[in-house]
MDTraj code that builds the backbone (N, CA, C; nanometers):
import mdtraj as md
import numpy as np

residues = "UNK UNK UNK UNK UNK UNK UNK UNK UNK UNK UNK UNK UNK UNK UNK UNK UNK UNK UNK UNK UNK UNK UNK UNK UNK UNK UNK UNK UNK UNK UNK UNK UNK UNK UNK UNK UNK UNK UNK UNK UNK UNK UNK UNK UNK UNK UNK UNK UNK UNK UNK UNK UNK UNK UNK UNK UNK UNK UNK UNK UNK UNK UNK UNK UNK UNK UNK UNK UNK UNK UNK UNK UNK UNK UNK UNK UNK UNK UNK UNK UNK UNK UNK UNK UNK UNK UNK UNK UNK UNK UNK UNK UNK UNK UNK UNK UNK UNK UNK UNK UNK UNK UNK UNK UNK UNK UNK UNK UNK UNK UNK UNK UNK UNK UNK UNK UNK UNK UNK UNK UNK UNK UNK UNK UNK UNK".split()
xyz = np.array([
    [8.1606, 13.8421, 8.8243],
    [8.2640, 13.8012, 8.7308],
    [8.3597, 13.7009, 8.7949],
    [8.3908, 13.6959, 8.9317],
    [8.5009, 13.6304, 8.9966],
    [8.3850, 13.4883, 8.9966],
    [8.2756, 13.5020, 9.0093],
    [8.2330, 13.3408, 9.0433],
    [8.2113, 13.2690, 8.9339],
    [8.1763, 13.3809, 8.8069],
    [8.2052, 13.2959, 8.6721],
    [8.3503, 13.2037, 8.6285],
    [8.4458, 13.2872, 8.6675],
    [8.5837, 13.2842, 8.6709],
    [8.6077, 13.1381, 8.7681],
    [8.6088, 13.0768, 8.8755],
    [8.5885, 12.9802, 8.9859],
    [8.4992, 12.9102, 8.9251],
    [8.4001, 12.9034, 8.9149],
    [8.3087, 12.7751, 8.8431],
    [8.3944, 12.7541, 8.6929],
    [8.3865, 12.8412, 8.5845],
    [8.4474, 12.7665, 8.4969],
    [8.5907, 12.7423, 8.5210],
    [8.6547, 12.7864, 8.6240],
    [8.8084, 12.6691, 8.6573],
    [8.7716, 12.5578, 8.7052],
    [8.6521, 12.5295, 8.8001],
    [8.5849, 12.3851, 8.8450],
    [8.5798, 12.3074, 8.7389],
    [8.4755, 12.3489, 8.6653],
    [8.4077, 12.2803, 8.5622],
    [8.5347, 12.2132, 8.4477],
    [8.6704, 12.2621, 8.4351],
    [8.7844, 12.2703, 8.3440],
    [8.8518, 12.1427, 8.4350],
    [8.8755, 12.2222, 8.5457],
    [8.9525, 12.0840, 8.6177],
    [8.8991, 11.9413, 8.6377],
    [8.7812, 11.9955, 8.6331],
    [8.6601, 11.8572, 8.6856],
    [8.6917, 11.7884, 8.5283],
    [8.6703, 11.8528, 8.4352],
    [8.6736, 11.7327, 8.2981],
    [8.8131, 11.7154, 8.2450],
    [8.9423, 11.7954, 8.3083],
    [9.0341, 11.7653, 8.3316],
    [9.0722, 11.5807, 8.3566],
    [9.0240, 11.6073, 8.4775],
    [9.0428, 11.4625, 8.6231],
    [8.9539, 11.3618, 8.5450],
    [8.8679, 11.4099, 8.4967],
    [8.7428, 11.2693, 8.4263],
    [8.8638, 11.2510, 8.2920],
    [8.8552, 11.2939, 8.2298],
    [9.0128, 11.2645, 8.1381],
    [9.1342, 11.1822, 8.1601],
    [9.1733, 11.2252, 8.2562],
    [9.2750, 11.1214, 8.2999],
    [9.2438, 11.0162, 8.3191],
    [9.1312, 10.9971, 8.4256],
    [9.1256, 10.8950, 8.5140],
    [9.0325, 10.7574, 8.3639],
    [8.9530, 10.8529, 8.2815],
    [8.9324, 10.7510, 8.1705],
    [9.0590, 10.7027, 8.0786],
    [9.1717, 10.7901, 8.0818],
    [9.2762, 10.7463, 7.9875],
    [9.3339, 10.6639, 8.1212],
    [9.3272, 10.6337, 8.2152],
    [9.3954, 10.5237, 8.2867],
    [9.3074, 10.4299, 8.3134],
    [9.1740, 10.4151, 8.3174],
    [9.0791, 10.2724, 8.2477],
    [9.1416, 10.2079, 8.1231],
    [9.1725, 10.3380, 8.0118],
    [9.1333, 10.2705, 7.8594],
    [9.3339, 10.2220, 7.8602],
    [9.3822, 10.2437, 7.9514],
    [9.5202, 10.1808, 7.9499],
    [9.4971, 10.0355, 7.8453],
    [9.5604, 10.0539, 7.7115],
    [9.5524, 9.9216, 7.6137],
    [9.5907, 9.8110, 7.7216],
    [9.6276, 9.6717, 7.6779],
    [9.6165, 9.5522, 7.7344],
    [9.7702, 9.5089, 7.6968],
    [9.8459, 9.5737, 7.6120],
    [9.9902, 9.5931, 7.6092],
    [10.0765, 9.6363, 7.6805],
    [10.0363, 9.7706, 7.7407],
    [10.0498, 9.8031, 7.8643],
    [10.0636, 9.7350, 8.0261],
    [9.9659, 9.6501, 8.0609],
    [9.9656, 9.6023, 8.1450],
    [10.0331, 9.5106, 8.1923],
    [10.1298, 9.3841, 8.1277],
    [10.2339, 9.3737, 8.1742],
    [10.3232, 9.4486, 8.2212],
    [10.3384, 9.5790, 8.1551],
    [10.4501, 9.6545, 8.1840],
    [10.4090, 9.7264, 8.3142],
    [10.2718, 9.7586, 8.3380],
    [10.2640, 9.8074, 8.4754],
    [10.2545, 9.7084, 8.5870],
    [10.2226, 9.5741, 8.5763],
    [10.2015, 9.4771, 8.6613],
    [10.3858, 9.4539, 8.6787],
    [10.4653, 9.4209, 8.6030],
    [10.6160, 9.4578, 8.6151],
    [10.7216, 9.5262, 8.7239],
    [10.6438, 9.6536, 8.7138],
    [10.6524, 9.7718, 8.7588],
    [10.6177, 9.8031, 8.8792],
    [10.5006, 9.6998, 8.9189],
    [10.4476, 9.6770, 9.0642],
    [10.2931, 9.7169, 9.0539],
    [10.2120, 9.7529, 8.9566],
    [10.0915, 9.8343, 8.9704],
    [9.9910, 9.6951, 8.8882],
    [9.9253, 9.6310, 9.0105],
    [9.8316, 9.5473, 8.9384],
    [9.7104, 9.6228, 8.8594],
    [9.6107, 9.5322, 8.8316],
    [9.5208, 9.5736, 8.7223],
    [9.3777, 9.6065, 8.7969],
    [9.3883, 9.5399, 8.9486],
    [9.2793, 9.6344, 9.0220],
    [9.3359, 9.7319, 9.1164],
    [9.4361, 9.7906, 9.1352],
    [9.4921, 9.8995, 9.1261],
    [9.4339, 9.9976, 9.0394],
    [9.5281, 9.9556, 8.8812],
    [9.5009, 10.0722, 8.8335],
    [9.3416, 10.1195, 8.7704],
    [9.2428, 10.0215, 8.7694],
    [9.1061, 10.0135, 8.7482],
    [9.0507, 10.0845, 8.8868],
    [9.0930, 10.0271, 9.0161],
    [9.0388, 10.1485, 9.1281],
    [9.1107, 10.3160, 9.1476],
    [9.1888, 10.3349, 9.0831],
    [9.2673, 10.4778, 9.0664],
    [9.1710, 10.5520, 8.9435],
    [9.1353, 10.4899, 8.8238],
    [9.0620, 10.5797, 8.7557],
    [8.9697, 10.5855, 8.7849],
    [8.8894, 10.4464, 8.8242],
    [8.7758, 10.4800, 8.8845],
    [8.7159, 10.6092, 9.0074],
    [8.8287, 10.5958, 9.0626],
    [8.8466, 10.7085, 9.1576],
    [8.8464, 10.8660, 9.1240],
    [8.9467, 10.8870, 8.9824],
    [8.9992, 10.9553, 8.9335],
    [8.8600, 11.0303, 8.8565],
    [8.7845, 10.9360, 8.8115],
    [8.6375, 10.9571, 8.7254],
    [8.5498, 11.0301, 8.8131],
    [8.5350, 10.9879, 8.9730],
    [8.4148, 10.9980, 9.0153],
    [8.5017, 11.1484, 9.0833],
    [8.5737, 11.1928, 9.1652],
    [8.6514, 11.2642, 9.1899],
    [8.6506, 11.3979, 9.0394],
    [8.6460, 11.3698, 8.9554],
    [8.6173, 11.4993, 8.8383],
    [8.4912, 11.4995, 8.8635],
    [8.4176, 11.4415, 8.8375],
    [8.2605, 11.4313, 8.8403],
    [8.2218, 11.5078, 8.9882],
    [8.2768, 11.4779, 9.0651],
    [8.2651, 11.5632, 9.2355],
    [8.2994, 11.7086, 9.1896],
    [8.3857, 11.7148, 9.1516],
    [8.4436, 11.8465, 9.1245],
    [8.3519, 11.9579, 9.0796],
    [8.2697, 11.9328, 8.9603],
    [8.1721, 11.9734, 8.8644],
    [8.0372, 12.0044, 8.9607],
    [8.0203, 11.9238, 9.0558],
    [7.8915, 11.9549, 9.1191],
    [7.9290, 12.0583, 9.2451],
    [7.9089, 12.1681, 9.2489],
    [7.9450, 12.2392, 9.3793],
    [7.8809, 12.1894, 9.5338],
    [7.8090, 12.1486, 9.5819],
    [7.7654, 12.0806, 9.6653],
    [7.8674, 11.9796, 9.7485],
    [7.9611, 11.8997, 9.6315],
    [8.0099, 11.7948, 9.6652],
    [8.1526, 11.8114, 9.6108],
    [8.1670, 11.9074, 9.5800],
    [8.3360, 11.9479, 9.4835],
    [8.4244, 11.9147, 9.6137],
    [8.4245, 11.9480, 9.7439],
    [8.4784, 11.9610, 9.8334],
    [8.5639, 11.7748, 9.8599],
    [8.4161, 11.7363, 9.8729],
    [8.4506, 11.5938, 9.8668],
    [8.6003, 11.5383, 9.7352],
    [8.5185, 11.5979, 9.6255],
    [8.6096, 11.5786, 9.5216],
    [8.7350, 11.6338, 9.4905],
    [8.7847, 11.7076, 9.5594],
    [8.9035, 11.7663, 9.6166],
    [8.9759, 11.6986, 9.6851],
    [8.8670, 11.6339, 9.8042],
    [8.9959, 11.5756, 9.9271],
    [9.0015, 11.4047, 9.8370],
    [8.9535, 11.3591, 9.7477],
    [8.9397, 11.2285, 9.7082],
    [9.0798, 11.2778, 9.6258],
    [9.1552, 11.3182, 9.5411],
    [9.2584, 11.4001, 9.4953],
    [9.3311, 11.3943, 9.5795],
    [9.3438, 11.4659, 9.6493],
    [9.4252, 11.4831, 9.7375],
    [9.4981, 11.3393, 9.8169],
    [9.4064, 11.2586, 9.8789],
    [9.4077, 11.1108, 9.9340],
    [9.5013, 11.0459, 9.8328],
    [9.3991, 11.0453, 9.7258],
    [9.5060, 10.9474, 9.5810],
    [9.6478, 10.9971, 9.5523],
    [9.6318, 11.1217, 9.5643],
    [9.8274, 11.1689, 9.5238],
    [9.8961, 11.1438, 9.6398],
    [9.8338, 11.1721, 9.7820],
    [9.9458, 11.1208, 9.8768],
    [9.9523, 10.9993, 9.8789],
    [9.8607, 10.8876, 9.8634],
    [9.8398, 10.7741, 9.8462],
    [9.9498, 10.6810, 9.7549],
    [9.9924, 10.7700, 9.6512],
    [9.9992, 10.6677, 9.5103],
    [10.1465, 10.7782, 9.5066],
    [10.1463, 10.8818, 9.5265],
    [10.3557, 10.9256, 9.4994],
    [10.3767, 10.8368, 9.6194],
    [10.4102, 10.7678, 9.7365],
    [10.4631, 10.7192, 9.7531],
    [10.4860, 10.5463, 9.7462],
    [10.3701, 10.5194, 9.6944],
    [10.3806, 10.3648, 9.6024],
    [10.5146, 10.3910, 9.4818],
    [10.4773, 10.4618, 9.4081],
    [10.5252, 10.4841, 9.2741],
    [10.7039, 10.4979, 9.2852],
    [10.6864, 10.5193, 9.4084],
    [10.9239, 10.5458, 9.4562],
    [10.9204, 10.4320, 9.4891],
    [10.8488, 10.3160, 9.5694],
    [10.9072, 10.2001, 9.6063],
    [10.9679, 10.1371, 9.4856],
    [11.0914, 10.0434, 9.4857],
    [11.1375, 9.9794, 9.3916],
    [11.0437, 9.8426, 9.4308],
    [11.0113, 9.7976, 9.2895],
    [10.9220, 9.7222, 9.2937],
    [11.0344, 9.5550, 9.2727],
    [11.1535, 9.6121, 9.2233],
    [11.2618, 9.4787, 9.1565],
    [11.2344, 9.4398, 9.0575],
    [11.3159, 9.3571, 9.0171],
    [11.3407, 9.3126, 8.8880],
    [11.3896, 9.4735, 8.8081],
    [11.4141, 9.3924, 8.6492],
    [11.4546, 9.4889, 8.5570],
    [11.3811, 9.6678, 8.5353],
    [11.2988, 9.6376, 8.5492],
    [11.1894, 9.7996, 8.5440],
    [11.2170, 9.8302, 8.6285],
    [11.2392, 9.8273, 8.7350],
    [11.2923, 9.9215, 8.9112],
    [11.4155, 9.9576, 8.8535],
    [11.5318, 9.8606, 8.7952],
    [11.6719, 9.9090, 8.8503],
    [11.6527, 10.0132, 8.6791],
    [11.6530, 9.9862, 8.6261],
    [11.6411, 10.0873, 8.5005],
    [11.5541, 10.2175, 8.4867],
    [11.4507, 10.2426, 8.5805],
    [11.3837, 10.3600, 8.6123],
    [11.4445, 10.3949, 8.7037],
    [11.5094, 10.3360, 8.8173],
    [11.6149, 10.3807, 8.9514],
    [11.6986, 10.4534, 8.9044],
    [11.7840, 10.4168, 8.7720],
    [11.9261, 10.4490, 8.8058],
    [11.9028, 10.5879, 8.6514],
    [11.8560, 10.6937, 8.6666],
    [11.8597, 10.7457, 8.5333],
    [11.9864, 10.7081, 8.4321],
    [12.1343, 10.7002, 8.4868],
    [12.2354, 10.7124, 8.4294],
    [12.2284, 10.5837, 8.3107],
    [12.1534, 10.4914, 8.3509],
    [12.1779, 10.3236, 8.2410],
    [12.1554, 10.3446, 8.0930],
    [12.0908, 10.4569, 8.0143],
    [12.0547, 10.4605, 7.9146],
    [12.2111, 10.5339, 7.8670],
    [12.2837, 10.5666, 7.9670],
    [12.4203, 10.6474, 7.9232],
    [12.5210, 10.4981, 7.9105],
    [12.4969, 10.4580, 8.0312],
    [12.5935, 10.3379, 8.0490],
    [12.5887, 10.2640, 7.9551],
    [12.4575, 10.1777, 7.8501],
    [12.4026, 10.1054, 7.7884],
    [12.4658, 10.1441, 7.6772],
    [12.4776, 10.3046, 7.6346],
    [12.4981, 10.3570, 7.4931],
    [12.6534, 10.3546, 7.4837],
    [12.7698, 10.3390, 7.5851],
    [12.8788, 10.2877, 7.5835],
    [12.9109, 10.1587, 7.6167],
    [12.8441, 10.0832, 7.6282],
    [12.9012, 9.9172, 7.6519],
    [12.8531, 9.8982, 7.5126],
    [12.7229, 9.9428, 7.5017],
    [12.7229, 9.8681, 7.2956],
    [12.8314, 9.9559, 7.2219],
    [12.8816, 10.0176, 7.2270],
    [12.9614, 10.0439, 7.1622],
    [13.0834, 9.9597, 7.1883],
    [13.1093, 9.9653, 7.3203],
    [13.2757, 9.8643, 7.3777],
    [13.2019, 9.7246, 7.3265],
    [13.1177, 9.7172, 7.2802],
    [13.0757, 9.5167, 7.2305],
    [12.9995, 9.4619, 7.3678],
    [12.9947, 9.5471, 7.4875],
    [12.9857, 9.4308, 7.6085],
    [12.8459, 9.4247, 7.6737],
    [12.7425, 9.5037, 7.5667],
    [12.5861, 9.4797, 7.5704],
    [12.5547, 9.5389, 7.3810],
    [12.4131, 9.5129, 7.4658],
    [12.3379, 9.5128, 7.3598],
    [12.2804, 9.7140, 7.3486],
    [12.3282, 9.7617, 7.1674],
    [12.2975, 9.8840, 7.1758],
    [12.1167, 9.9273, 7.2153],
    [12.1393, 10.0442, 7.2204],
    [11.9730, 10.0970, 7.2644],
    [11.9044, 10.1156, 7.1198],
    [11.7359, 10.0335, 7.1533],
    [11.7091, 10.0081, 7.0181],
    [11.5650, 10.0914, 7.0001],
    [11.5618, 10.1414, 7.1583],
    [11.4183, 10.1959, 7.1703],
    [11.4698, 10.2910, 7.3089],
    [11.3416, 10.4445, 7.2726],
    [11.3828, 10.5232, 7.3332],
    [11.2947, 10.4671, 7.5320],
    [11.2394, 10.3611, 7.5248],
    [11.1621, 10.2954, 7.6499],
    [11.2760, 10.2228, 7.7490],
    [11.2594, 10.3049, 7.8899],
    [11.3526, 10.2321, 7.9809],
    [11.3645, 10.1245, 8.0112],
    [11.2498, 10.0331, 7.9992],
    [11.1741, 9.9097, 8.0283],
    [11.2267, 9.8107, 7.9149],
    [11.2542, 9.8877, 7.7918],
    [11.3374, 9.7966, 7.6967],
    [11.4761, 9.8138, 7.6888],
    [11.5774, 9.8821, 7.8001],
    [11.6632, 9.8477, 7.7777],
    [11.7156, 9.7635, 7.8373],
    [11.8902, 9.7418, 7.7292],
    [11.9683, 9.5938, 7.8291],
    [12.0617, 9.6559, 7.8506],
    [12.1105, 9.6352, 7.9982],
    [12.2495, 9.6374, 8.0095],
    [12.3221, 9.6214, 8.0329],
])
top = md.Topology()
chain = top.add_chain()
for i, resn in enumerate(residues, 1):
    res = top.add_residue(resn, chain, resSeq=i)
    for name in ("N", "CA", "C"):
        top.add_atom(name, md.element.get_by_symbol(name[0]), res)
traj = md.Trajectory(xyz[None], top)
């Protein structure tokens, strides 16, 4: 019963990780300014799902899950500390500073920006 229990958590996580890593391929093409912005080019994020794909797919095969574990593992230590660098420009200082969507919602009111017109950090002014 316990190894039924362990394989189908494999098998869950494994199509888990193939999930993600295809919803960060199928990233629309609208998107991608905003991550190239942000600092994350487009063979970046095409080698992260790719990674992300084959890494679930590892997971699923017991033989090689091991592998597909430490490939996980590599990418998250890998990529949380990309993701804190400020990259500059407008998308760094507005994901930096949580407080601007507060600041923003009192200067449009005092007249001395523009109010918040969208709940996206990346679209605000302030």
């Amino acid at each position: 019963m316990r190894t039924l229990a362990i394989v189908t958590t494999q098998l869950v996580l494994g199509l888990v990780v193939v999930a993600m890593g295809a919803a960060v391929l199928a990233i629309p093409e609208t998107m991608a300014p905003r991550l190239a912005h942000a600092g994350f080019s487009d063979a970046l994020r095409h080698g992260m799902g790719g990674a992300q794909v084959i890494a679930g797919l590892c997971l699923m095969v017991p033989r090689i899950q091991l592998l597909g574990a430490a490939m996980l593992v590599i990418m998250t230590v890998g990529v949380v500390p990309l993701s804190l660098l400020p990259s500059g420009g407008e998308a760094s200082a507005s994901v930096a500073r949580p407080a601007s969507r507060a600041e923003a919602a009192i200067a449009g009111r005092c007249g001395r920006g523009a109010p918040l017109a969208t709940s996206n950090p990346l679209d605000w002014q302030v």
